[in-house]
VEXTI-710777 format. One record per residue (C-alpha): residue number from 0; x, y, z. Coordinates in steps of 0.2 Angstrom, whole numbers, plus 5000, padded with zeros to 4 digits. Layout:
# residues N
nr=NUM; c1=X; c2=Y; c3=Z
...
***
This chain:
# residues 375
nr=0; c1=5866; c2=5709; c3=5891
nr=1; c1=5884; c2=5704; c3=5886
nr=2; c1=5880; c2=5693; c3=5874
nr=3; c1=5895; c2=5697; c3=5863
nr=4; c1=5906; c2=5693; c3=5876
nr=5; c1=5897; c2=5673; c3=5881
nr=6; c1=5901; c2=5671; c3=5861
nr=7; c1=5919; c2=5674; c3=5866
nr=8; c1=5919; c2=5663; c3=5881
nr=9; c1=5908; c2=5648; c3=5869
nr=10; c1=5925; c2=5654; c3=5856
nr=11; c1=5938; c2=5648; c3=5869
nr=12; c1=5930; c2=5632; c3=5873
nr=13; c1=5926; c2=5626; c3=5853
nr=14; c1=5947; c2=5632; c3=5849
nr=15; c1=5952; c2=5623; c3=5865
nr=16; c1=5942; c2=5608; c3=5858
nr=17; c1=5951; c2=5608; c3=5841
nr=18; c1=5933; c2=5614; c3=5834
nr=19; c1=5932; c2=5628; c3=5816
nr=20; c1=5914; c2=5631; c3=5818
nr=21; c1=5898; c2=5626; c3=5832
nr=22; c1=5880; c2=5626; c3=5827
nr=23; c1=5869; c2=5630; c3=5843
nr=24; c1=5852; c2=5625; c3=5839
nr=25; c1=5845; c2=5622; c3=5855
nr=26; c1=5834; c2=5640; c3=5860
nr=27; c1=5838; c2=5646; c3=5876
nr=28; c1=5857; c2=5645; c3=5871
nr=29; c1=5853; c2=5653; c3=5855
nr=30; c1=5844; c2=5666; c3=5865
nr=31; c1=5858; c2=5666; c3=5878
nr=32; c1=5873; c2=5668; c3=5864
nr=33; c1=5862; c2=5682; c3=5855
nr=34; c1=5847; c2=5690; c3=5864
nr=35; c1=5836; c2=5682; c3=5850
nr=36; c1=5818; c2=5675; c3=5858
nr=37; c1=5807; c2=5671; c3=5842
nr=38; c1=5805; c2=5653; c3=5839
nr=39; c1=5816; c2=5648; c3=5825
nr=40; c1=5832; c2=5654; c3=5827
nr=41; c1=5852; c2=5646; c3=5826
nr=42; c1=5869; c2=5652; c3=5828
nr=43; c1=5884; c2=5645; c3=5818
nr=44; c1=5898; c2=5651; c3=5828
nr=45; c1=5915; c2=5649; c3=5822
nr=46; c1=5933; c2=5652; c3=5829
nr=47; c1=5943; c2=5659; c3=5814
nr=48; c1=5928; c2=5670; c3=5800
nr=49; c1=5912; c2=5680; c3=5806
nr=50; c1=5898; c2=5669; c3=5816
nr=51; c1=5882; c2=5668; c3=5807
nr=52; c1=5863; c2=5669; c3=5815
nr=53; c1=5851; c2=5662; c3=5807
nr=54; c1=5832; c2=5663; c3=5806
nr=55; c1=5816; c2=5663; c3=5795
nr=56; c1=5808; c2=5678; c3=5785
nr=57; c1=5795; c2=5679; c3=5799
nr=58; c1=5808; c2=5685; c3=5810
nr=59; c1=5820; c2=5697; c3=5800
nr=60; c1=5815; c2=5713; c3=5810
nr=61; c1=5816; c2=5706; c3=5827
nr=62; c1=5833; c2=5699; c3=5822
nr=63; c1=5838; c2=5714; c3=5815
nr=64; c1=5834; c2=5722; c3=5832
nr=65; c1=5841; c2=5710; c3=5845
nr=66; c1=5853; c2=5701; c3=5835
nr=67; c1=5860; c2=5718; c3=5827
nr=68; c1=5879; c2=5714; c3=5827
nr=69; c1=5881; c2=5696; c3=5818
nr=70; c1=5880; c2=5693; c3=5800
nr=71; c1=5861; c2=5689; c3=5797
nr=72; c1=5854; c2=5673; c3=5785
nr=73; c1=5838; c2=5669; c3=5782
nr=74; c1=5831; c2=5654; c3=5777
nr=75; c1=5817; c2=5644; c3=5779
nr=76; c1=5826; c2=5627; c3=5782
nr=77; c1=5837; c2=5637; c3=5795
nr=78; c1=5850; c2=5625; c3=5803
nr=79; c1=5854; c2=5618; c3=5785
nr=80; c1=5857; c2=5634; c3=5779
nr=81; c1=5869; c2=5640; c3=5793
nr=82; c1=5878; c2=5619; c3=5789
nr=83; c1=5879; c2=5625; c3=5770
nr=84; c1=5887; c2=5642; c3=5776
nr=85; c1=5900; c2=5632; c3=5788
nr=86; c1=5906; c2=5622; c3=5773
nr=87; c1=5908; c2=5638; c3=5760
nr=88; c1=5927; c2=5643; c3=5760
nr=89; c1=5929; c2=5658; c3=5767
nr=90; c1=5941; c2=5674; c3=5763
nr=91; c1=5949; c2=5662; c3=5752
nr=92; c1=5952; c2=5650; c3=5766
nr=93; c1=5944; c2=5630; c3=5769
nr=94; c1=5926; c2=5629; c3=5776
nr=95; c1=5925; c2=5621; c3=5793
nr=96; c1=5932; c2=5605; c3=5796
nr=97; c1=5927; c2=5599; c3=5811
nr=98; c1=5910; c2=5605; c3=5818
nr=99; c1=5902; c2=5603; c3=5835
nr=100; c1=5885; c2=5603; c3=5837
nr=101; c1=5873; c2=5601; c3=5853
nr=102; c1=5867; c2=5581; c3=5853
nr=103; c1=5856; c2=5586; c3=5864
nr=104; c1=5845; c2=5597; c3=5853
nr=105; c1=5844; c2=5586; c3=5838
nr=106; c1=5834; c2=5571; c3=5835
nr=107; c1=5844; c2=5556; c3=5827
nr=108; c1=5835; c2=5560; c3=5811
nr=109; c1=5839; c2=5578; c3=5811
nr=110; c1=5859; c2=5574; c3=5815
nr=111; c1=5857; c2=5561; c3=5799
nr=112; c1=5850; c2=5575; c3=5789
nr=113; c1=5864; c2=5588; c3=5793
nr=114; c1=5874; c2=5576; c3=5789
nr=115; c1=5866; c2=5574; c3=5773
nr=116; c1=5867; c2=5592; c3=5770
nr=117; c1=5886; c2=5592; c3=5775
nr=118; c1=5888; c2=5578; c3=5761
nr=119; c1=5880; c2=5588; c3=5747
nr=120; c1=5889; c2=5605; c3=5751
nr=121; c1=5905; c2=5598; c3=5750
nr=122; c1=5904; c2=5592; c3=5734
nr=123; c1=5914; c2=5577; c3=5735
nr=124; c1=5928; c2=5587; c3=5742
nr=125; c1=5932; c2=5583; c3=5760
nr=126; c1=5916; c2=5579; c3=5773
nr=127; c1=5919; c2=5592; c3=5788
nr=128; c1=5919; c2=5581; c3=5805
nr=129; c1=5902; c2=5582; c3=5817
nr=130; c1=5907; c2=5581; c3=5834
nr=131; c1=5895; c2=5584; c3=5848
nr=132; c1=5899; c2=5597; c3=5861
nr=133; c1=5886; c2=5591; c3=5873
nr=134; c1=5881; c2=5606; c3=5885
nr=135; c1=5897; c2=5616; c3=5882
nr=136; c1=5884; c2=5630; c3=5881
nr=137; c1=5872; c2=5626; c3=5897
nr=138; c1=5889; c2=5623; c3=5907
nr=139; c1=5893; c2=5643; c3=5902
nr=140; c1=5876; c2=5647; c3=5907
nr=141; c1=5878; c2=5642; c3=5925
nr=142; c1=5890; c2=5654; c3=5931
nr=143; c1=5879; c2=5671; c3=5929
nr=144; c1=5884; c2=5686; c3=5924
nr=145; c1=5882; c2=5703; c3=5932
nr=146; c1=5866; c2=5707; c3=5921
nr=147; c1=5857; c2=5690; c3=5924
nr=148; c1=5861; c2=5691; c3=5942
nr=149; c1=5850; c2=5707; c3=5940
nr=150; c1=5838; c2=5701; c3=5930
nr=151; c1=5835; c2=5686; c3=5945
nr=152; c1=5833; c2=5699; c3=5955
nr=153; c1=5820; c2=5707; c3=5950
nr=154; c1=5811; c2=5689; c3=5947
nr=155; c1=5812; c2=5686; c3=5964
nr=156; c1=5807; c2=5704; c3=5970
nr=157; c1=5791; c2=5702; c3=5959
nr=158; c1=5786; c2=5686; c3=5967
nr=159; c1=5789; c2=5692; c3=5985
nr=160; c1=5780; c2=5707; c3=5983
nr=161; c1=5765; c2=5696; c3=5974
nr=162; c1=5764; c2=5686; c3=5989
nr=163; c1=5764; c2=5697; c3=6003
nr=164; c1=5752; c2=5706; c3=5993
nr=165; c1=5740; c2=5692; c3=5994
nr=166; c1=5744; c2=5688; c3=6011
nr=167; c1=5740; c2=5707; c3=6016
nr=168; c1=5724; c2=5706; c3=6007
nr=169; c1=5717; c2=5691; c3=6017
nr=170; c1=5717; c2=5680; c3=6000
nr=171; c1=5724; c2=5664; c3=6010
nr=172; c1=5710; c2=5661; c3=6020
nr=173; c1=5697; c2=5646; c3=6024
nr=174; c1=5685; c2=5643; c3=6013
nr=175; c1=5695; c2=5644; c3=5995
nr=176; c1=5700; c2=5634; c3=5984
nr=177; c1=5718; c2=5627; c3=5983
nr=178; c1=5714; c2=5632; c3=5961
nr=179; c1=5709; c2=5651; c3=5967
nr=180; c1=5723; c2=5656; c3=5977
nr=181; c1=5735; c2=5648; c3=5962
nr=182; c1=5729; c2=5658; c3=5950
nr=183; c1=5728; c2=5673; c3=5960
nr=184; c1=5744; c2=5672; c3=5964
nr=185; c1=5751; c2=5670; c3=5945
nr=186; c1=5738; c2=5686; c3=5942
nr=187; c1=5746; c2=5697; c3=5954
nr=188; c1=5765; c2=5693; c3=5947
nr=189; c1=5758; c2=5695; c3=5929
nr=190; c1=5750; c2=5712; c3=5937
nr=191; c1=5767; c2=5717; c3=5944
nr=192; c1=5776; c2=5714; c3=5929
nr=193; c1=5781; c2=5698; c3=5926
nr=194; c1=5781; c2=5689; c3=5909
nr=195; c1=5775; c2=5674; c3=5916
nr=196; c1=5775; c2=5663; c3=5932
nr=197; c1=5788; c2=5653; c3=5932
nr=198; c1=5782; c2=5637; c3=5932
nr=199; c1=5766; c2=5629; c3=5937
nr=200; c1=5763; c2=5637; c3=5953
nr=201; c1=5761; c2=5624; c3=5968
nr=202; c1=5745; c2=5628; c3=5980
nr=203; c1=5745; c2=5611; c3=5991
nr=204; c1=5736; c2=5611; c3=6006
nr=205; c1=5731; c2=5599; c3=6021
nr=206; c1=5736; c2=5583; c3=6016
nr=207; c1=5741; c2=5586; c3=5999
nr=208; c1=5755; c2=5596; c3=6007
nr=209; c1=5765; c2=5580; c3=6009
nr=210; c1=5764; c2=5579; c3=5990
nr=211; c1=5781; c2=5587; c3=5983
nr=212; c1=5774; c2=5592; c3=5965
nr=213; c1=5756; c2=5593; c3=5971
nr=214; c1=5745; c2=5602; c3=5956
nr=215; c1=5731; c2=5612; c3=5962
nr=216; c1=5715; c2=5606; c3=5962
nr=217; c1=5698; c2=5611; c3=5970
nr=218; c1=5703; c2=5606; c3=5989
nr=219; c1=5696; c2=5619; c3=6001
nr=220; c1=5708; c2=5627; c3=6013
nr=221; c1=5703; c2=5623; c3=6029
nr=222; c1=5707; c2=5631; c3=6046
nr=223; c1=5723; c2=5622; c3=6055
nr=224; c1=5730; c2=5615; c3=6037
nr=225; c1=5746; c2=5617; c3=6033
nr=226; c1=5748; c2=5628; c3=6014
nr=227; c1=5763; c2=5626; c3=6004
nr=228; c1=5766; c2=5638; c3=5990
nr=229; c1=5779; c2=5636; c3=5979
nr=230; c1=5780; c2=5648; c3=5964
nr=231; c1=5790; c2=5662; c3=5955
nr=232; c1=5792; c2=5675; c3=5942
nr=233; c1=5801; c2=5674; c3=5925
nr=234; c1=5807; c2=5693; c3=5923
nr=235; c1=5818; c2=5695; c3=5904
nr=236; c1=5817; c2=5678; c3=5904
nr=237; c1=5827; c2=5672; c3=5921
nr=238; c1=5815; c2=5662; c3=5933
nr=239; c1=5811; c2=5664; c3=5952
nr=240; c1=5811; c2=5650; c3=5964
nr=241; c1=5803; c2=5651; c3=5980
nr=242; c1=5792; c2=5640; c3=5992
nr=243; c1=5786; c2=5647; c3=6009
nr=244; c1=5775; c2=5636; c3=6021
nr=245; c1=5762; c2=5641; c3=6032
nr=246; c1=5748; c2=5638; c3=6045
nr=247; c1=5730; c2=5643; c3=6042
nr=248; c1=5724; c2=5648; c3=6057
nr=249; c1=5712; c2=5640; c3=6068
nr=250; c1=5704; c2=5644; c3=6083
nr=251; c1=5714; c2=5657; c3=6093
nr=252; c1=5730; c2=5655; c3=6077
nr=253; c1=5735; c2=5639; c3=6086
nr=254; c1=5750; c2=5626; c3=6079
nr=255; c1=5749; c2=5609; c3=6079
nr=256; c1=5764; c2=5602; c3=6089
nr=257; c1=5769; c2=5591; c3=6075
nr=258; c1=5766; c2=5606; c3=6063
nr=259; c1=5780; c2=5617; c3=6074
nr=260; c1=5790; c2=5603; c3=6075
nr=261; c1=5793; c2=5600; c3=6058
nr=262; c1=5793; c2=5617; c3=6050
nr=263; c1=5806; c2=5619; c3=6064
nr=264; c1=5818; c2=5604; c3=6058
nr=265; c1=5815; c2=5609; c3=6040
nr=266; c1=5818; c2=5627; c3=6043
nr=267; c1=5835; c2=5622; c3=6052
nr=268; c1=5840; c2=5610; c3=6039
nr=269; c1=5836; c2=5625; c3=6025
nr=270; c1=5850; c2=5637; c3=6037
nr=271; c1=5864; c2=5623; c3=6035
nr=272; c1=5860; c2=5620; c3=6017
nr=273; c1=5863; c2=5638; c3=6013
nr=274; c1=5878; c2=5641; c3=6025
nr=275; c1=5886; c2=5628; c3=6016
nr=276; c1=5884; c2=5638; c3=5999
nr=277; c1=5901; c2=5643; c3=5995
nr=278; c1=5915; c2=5644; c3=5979
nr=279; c1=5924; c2=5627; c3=5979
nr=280; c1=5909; c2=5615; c3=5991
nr=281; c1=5906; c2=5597; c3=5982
nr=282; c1=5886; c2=5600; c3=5978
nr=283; c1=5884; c2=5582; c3=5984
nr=284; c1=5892; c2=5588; c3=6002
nr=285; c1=5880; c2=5605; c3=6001
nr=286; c1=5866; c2=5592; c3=6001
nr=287; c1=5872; c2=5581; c3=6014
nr=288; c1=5873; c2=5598; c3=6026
nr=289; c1=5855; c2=5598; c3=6024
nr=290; c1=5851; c2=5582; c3=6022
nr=291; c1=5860; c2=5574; c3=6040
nr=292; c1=5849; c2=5586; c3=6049
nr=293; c1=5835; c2=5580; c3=6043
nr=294; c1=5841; c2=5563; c3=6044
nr=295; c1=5847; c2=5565; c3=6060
nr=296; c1=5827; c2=5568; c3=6068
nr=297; c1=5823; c2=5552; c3=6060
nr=298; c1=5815; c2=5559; c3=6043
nr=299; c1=5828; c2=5554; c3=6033
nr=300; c1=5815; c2=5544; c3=6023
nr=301; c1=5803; c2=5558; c3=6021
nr=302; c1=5816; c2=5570; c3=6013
nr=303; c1=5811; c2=5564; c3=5996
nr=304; c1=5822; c2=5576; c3=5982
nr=305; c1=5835; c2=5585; c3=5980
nr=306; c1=5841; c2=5599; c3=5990
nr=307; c1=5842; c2=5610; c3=5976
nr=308; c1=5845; c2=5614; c3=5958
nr=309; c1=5851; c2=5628; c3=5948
nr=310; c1=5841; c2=5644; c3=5938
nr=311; c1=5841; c2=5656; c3=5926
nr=312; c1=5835; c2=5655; c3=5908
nr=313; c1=5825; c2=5639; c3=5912
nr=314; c1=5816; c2=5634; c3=5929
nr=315; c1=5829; c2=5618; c3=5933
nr=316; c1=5847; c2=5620; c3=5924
nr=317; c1=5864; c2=5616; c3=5931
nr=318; c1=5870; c2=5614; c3=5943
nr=319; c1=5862; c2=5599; c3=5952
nr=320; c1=5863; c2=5599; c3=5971
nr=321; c1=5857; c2=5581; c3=5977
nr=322; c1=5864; c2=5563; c3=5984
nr=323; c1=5867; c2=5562; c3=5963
nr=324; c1=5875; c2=5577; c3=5960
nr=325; c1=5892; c2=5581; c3=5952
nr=326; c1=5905; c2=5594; c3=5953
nr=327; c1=5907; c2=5610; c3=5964
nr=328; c1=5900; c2=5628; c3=5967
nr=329; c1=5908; c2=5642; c3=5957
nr=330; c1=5904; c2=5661; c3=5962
nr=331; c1=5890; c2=5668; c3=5951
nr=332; c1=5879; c2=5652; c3=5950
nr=333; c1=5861; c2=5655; c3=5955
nr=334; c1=5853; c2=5640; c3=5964
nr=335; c1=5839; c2=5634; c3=5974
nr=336; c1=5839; c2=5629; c3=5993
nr=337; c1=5824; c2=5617; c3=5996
nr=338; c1=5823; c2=5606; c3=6007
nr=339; c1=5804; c2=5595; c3=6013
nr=340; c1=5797; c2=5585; c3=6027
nr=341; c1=5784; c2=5575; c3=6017
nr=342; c1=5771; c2=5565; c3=6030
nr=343; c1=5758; c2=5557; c3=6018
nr=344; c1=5742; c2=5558; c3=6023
nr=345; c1=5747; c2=5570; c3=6035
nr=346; c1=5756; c2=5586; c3=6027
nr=347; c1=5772; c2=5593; c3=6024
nr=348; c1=5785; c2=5606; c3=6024
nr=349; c1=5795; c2=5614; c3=6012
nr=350; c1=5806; c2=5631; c3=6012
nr=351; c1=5814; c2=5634; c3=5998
nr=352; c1=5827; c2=5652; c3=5992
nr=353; c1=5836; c2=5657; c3=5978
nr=354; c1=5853; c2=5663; c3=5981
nr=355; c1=5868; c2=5667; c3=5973
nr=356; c1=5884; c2=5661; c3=5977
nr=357; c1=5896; c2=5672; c3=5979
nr=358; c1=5915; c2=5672; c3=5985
nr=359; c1=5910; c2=5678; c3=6002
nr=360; c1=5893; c2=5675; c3=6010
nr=361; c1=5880; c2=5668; c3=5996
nr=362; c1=5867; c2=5683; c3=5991
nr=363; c1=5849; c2=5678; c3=5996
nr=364; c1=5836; c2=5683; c3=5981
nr=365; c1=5823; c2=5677; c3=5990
nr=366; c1=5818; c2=5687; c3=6003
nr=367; c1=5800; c2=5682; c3=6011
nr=368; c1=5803; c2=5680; c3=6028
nr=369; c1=5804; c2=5660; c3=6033
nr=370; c1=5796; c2=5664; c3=6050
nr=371; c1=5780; c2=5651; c3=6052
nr=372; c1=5768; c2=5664; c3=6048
nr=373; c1=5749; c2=5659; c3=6054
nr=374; c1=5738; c2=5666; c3=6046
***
């Protein structure tokens, strides 16, 4: 992955903001600036000298490997080192003078300490400035590039193939437990590759299927149930996103009425929500495509979540799409489409892609047919 070039973009964005230096604490940006995935890692990116990457000796081969074109420090104390290191003039020039750092990854306590550290290194000269960035680095993030889009890809492919597998197999069936098929499902995605399922996968039958984040439990699958799955793969570290809903079959693999009729109105509500997917649409309008048809069959109140959200390096990043949300669809963001009927006590429906938005048609990941299968 290009993670040379994102340091360029984060570059643009710290000159443009009058910034020397930033010091990106925060993990998956760490990784997302560098490739680095151990534990204790931080970057001290700055606009005019060499960027730093820092880490601990427990990780000076793995950084040596996928960190292998910025200057390496290591030091136990890492993100005080890298501070120290911002303030030491460099090439005959003035350290940093204004810093921006991610408010979001440090504590109050840890802030007051950099600060502390800041203090010391100058040594009575001038303090450099802290300034926060906020998510300047989570709002590069959202826009993929050609290599994430890959890597989503192959997440969603994963979790497909691990659920028609199961499906084919007869493994959602009557008589098992809501627990069993979970973890047969995140055994087969390991089995085909993945590092990990995405999140904890979602195995809510009969009732429990009105229950958006139901967890599973030991509730038996019974025939004419409703059973929603909702699951994914994390593949190089980019997360699936998918939730199909389906019928157990009874006698003779009949529907319910009221079963048809919602997966119907959700299904068609999940088609408005994803044609409205394009470079420019207000994410608060995307939603309202969805939502008004939902609305409009009298289950506005049972439409309990957002439509959608985006993903990537973690599960749920930007951007939001929801009555809350705020700003607008650029091509390359990867995002969820997921709208739900929810009847408590009842059951519920929820169909949910991935996709990317693209500048012409958005390009479904996801591709698990979203026909009501009866099984």
């Amino acid at each position: 992955m290009n993670h040379a070039g994102r340091r360029e973009r984060l570059r643009a964005t710290a000159a443009e903001r009058g910034l020397d230096a930033v010091l990106v604490t925060d993990l998956l940006n760490v990784r997302y600036l560098t490739g680095f995935t151990g534990s204790n890692g931080a970057l001290l990116l700055r606009t005019g000298s060499p960027d730093v990457f820092g880490t601990d000796g427990r990780y000076t081969t793995q950084a040596g490997v996928q960190v292998p074109d910025v200057e390496l420090l290591v030091d136990r104390s890492t993100v005080a080192a890298l501070a120290r290191e911002a303030v030491r003039p460099r090439s005959g020039g003035p350290g940093a003078g204004r810093i921006g750092y991610e408010s979001h990854s440090l504590t109050v306590d840890g802030l007051r300490a950099l600060e502390s550290v800041l203090t010391d290194a100058a040594s009575g000269g001038t303090v450099p400035e802290l300034t926060s960035v906020r998510r300047a680095v989570e709002a590069l993030r959202a826009v993929k590039d050609d290599d994430e889009v890959d890597a989503l890809r192959r997440a969603c492919a994963v979790a497909d193939a691990a659920l028609a597998e199961l499906a084919a197999e007869g493994a959602l069936r009557p008589g098992r437990t809501e627990q069993q098929v979970g973890r047969e499902l995140d055994a087969r995605m390991l089995a085909m590759g993945a590092e990990a399922p995405s999140f904890e996968t979602i195995v809510a039958t009969g009732a429990n299927s009105a229950i958006p984040h139901h967890r599973p439990d030991g509730t038996v699958l019974r025939e004419g149930d409703l059973l929603k799955l909702d699951f994914g793969a994390t593949v190089d570290g980019y997360h699936s996103d998918m939730t199909r809903t389906l019928v157990l079959g009874g006698a003779g693999g009949v529907v319910a009425a009221w079963q048809r009729e919602v997966y119907e109105l959700v299904a068609t509500a999940q088609a408005a929500g994803r044609a409205a997917l394009a470079v420019g649409a207000d994410v608060v309008g995307v939603d309202a495509a969805a939502r008004g048809v939902i609305a409009a069959a009298g289950h506005g109140d049972h439409f309990t979540h957002g439509l959608g959200h985006g993903v990537g390096l973690e599960i749920h990043e930007a951007p939001g799409i929801g009555q809350l949300g705020a700003g607008t669809l650029a091509a390359g963001m990867a995002v969820t489409v997921e709208p739900g009927v929810y009847l408590p006590g009842h059951g519920g429906v929820r169909i949910e892609d991935t996709l990317v938005v693209t500048d012409d048609a958005p390009e479904l990941l996801t591709l698990t047919s979203k026909e009501l299968l009866v099984l």
